[in-house]
N, C-alpha and C positions, 0 to 999 in steps of 0.2 A: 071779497079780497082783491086787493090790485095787483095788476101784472108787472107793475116794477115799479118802485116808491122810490124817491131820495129825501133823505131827511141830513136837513142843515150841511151840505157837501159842499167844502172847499176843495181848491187846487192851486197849489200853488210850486214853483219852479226857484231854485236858486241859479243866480246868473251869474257868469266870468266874474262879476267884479264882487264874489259873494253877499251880491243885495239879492232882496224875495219880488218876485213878479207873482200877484197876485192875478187869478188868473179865475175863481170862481168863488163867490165870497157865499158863505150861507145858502146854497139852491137846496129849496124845497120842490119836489115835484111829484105827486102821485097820478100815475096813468092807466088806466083799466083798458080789461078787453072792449074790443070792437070802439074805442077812442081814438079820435082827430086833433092832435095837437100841435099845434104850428108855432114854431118861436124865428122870431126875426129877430136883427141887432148890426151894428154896426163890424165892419171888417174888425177883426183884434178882440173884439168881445168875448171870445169864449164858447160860439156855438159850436164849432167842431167839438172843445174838448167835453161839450155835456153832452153832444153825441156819444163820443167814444164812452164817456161814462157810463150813459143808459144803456146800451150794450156790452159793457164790459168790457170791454177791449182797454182798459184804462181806471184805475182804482182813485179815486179820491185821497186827497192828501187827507183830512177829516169830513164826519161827518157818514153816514150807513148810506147805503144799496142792496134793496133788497127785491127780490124776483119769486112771484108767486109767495110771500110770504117767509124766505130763506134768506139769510144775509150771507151777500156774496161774499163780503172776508172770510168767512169761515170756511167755505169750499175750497177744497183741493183744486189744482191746477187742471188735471184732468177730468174732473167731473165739472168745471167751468166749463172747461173746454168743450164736452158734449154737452151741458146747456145752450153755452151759445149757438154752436151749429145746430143744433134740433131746434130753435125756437127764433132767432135771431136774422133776420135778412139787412143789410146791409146795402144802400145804395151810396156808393163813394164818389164825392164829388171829382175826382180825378179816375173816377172810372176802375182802377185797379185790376185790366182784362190782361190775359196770360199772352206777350206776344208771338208770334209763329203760330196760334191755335186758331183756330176758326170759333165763329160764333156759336157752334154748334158744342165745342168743347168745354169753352169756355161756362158757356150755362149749364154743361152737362156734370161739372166741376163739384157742385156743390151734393149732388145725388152720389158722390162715390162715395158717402160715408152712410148714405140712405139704406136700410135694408128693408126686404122682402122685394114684392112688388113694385114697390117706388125705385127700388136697384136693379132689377132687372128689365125693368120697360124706362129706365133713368131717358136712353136717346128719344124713346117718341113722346115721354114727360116734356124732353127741353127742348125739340121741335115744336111743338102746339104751345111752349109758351113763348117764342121768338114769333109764331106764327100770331100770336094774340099782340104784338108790339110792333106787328107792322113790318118783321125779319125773315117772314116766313122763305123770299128768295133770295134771302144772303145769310144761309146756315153755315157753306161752305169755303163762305169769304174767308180771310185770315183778319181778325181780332183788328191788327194794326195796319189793314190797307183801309178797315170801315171809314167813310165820314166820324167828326165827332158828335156829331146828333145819332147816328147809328149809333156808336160806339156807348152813347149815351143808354139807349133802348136794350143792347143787350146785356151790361149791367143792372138795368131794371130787371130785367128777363132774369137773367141768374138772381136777383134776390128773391125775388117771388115764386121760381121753381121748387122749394121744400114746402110753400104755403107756411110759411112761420107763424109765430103769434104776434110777434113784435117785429115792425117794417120801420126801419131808421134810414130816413132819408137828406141826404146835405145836397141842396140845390140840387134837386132830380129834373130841372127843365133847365138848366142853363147855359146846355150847348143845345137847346133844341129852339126850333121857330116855335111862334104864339100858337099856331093851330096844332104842332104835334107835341107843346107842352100841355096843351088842354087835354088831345087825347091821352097823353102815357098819366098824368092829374086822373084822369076820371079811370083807365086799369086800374092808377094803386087803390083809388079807391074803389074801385069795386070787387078788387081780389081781396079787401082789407074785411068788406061786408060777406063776401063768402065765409070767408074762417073765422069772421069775429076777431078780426086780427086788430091790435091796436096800431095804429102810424104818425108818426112824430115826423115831420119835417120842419127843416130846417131852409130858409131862404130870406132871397131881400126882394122876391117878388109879391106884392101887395096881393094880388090876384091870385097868387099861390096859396097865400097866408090865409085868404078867406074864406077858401074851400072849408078848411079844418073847424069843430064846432067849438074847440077853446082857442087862445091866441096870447102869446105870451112876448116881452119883447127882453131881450137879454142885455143890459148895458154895463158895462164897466166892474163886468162878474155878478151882477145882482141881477135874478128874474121876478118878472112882476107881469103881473096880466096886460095885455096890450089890448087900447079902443083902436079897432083899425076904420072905423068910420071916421075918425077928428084925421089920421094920418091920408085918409081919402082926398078929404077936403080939400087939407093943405096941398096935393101933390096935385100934377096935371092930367093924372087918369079920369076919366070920364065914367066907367064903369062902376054899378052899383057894387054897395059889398052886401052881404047877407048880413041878416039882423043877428045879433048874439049880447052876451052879458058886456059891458064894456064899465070899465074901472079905470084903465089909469093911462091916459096919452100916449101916443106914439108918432114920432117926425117917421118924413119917407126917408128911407133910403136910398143912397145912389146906385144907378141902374145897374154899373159896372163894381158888382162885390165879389170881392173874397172873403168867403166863409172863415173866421178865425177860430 
């Protein structure tokens, strides 16, 4: 069984001037546990909103979403609601940290809804995973004095603190340098291989995208598997990509994206 399927989902937005912006045309997507799935695409594409999708956080205008087997229309507000939090870790490209809190709160955030054990040891749970991202001595910083590459890590740190099943990530290295995007890159995924967690990221980093064992590239609302070896070529990376299935082209992207 897959841990979240989309079958044929659009989205679409009516604008001021009552025209339709068509914003996801037909996505197909089935994604299982312990799955690496990387989709790239141009600024405006669409990739934030088939994040917000995959997690729910955002319903499809048509087209199903379904999770372990359940189609999320059908679920009450509340019983969505504890799906997502119990299963769902979220790395937001704008980070979304609590300001005046410290880092240590901040991560500690996501355990207040956790019970037994996991709630009652929640602070040295969200210390050892700041300490695991390289935060270990700036637990007590405040949120909004961190660097953004900090700032970045302990948004990772809070999504990986509940150990979710599904890790949705929108450009998790893009306030960080090359060496500490590789390391917080190789966390997700080794927190992902502990739990058998599935992780979807989202970037316009070539290097990012290659980690992942399928590759998807999202253009103008339509997803289609992406060759990241032909987009290698073309660009002026140097660096090999890892072999995998490849189907259907992909141009590079420019270095400075925004995630649409």
């Amino acid at each position: 069984m897959s841990l979240v399927r989309l079958d044929d989902v659009t989205k679409s937005v009516t604008l001021a001037d009552d025209s339709t912006l068509e914003i996801l045309r037909g996505v197909s997507l089935e994604v299982g546990a312990g799955d690496h799935v990387s989709i790239v695409g141009r600024s405006g594409s669409g990739k934030s909103t088939l994040l917000n999708i995959l997690g729910m956080l955002d319903a499809p205008t048509t087209g199903t979403v379904a999770f372990e087997g359940a189609e999320v229309r059908r679920m009450r507000s509340g019983r969505l609601d504890r799906l997502r939090g119990n299963n769902v870790g979220f790395v937001f490209q704008q980070f979304n940290l609590l300001p005046g809190r410290t880092a240590l709160d901040n991560v500690m955030m996501p355990l207040g809804h956790a019970r037994g054990r996991m709630f009652w040891n929640r602070r040295q749970i969200a210390a050892d995973m700041l300490e695991r991202v390289g935060l270990g001595h700036r637990i007590d910083q405040l949120a909004d004095r961190l660097s953004g590459g900090e700032q970045q890590r302990v948004a990772i740190a809070r999504a990986l603190v509940r150990r979710p099943v599904l890790i949705l990530a929108d450009e998790p290295t893009g306030a960080l340098d090359i060496d500490t995007g590789a390391s917080v890159m190789s966390l997700l995924d080794e927190v992902a291989t502990e739990t058998e967690a599935a992780l979807v990221t989202i970037t316009h980093d070539l290097h990012v995208a290659a980690r992942a064992r399928r590759h998807y590239r999202l253009d103008a609302g339509l997803l289609a598997p992406a060759d990241l070896t032909r987009a290698f070529e073309a660009s002026t990376l140097a660096e090999p990509v890892p072999a995998g299935p490849v189907t259907v082209g992909m141009s590079p992207e420019p270095a400075e994206e925004v995630a649409g």
